[in-house]
GUZAMAR-885762 format. One line per 2 residues: for each residue x, y, z of N, C-alpha, C. Coordinates in steps of 0.1 Angstrom, whole numbers. Atoms other than C-alpha are relative to their C-alpha. Example, Ala and Ser with C-alpha at 12.3 -4.5 7.8 and 13.67 -1.06 7.14 Angstrom:
2
9 -12 0 123 -45 78 9 12 0 ~ -9 -11 0 137 -11 71 -8 11 8
END
This chain:
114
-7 -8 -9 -533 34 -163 0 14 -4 ~ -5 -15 3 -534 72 -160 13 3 -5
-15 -9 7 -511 96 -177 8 4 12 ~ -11 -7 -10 -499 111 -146 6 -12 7
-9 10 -10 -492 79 -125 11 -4 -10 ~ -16 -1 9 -467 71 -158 8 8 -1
-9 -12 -2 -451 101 -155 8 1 18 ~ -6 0 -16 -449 100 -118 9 -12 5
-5 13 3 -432 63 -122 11 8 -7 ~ -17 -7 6 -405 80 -146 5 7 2
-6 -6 -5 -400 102 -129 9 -3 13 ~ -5 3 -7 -395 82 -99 13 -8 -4
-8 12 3 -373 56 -119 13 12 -7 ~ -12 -5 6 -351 86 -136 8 6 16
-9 -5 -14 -346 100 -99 8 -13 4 ~ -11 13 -12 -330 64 -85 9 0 -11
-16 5 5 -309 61 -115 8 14 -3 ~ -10 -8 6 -293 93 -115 6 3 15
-6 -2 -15 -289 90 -73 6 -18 0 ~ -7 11 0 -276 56 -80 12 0 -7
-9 -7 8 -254 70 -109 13 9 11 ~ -8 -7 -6 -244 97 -85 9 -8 13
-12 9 -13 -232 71 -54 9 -9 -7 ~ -11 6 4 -213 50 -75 12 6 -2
-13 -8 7 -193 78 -92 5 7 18 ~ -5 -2 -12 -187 90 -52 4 -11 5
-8 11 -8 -179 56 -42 12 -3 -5 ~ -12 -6 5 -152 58 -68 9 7 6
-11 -9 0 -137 87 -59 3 -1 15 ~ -5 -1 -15 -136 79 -24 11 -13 0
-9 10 6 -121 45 -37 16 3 -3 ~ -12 -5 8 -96 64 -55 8 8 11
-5 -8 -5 -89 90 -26 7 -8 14 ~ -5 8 -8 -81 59 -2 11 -4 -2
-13 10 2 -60 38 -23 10 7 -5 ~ -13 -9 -1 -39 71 -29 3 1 12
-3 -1 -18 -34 75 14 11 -11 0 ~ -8 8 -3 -27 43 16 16 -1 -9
-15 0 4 4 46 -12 6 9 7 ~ -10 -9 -6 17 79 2 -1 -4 16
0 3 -13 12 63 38 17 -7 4 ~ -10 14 -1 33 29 28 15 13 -6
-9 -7 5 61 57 8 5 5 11 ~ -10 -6 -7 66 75 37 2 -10 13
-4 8 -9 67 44 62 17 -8 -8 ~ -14 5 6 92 31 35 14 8 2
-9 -13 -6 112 61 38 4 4 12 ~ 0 -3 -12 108 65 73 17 -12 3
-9 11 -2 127 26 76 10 1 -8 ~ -11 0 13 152 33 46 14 11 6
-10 -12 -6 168 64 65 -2 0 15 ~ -3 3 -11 166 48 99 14 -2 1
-12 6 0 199 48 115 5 -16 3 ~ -5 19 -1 196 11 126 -1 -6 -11
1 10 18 191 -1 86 15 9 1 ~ -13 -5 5 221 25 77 9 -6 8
-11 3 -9 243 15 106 0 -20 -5 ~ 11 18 0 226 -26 100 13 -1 -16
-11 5 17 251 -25 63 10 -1 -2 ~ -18 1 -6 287 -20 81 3 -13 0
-2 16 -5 278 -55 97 3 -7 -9 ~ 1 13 9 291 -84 85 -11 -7 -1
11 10 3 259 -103 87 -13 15 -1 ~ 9 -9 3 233 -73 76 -14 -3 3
15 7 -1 201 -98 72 -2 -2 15 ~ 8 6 -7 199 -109 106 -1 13 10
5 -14 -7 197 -72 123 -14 6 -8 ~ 8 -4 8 181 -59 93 -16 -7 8
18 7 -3 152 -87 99 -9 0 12 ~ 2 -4 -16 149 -82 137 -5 12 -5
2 -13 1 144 -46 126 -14 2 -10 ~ 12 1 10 118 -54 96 -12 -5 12
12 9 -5 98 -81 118 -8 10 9 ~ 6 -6 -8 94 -56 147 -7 11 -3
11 -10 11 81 -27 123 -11 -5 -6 ~ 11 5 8 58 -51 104 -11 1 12
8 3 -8 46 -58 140 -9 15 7 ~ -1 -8 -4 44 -24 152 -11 14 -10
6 -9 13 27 -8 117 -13 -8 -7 ~ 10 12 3 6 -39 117 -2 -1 -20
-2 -4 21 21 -35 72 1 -20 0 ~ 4 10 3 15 -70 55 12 -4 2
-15 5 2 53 -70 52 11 12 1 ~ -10 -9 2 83 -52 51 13 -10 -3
-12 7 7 114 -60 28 8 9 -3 ~ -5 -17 -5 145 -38 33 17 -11 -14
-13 8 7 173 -49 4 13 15 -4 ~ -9 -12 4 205 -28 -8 -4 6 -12
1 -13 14 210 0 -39 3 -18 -13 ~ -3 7 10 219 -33 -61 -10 -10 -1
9 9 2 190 -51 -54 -4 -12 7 ~ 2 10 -9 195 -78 -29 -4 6 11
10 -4 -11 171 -84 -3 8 -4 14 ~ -8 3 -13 182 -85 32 -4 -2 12
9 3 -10 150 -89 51 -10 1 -6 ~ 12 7 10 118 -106 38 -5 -12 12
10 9 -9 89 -123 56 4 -14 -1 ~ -7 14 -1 100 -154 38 11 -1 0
-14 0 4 133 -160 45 7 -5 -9 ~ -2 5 11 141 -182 20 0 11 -13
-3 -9 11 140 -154 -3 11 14 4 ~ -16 -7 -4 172 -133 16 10 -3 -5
-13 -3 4 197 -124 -4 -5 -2 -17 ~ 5 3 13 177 -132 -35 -1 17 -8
3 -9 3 174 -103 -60 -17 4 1 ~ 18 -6 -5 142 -80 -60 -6 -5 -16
8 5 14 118 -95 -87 -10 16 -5 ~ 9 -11 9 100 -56 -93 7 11 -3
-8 -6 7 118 -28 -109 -5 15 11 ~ 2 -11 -11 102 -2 -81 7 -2 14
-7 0 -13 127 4 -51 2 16 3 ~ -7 -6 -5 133 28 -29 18 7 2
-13 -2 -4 166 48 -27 5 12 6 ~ -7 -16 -12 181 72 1 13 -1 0
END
């Protein structure tokens, strides 16, 4: 084999891996620039439902969960969000996709508070 077609071969093979190098490290960062959106998306939809007046008014009631969850189910529907789970400052939940878990405490140490 000539000298130049080996050169012109490593040269071709250093070109793909430093544009293969380069799309990964941009697929990354576009990776990274989404799944930041989407948290400050879900934060301020959290926020948005936290300091709704039908949750704050929804806490007077005697029965909180079954407004509250009317109020979750139709946002989930509406924001097309996997879920939405709306509990007090003490940690019980008060609307939750599964019901069976209303009134249960929150099992993550991240909550919302307004």
């Amino acid at each position: 084999m000539k000298m130049h077609t080996k050169i012109f071969g490593l040269m071709v093979g250093l070109i793909a891996i430093v544009a293969l190098s380069m799309a990964a490290f941009l697929a990354y960062i576009e990776y990274h620039n989404i799944y930041e959106s989407l948290g400050d998306q879900a934060l301020s939809s959290a926020v948005h439902i936290a300091n709704s007046p039908e949750v704050v008014d929804a806490f007077t009631d005697d029965n909180p969960s079954e407004l509250l969850q009317q109020y979750a189910d139709h946002y989930q529907r509406d924001m097309e969000a996997e879920f939405i789970v709306i509990g007090n400052d003490e940690g019980e939940r008060y609307a939750h996709p599964d019901e069976w878990k209303i009134g249960e405490a929150w099992l993550v140490e991240i909550m919302i508070w307004h």
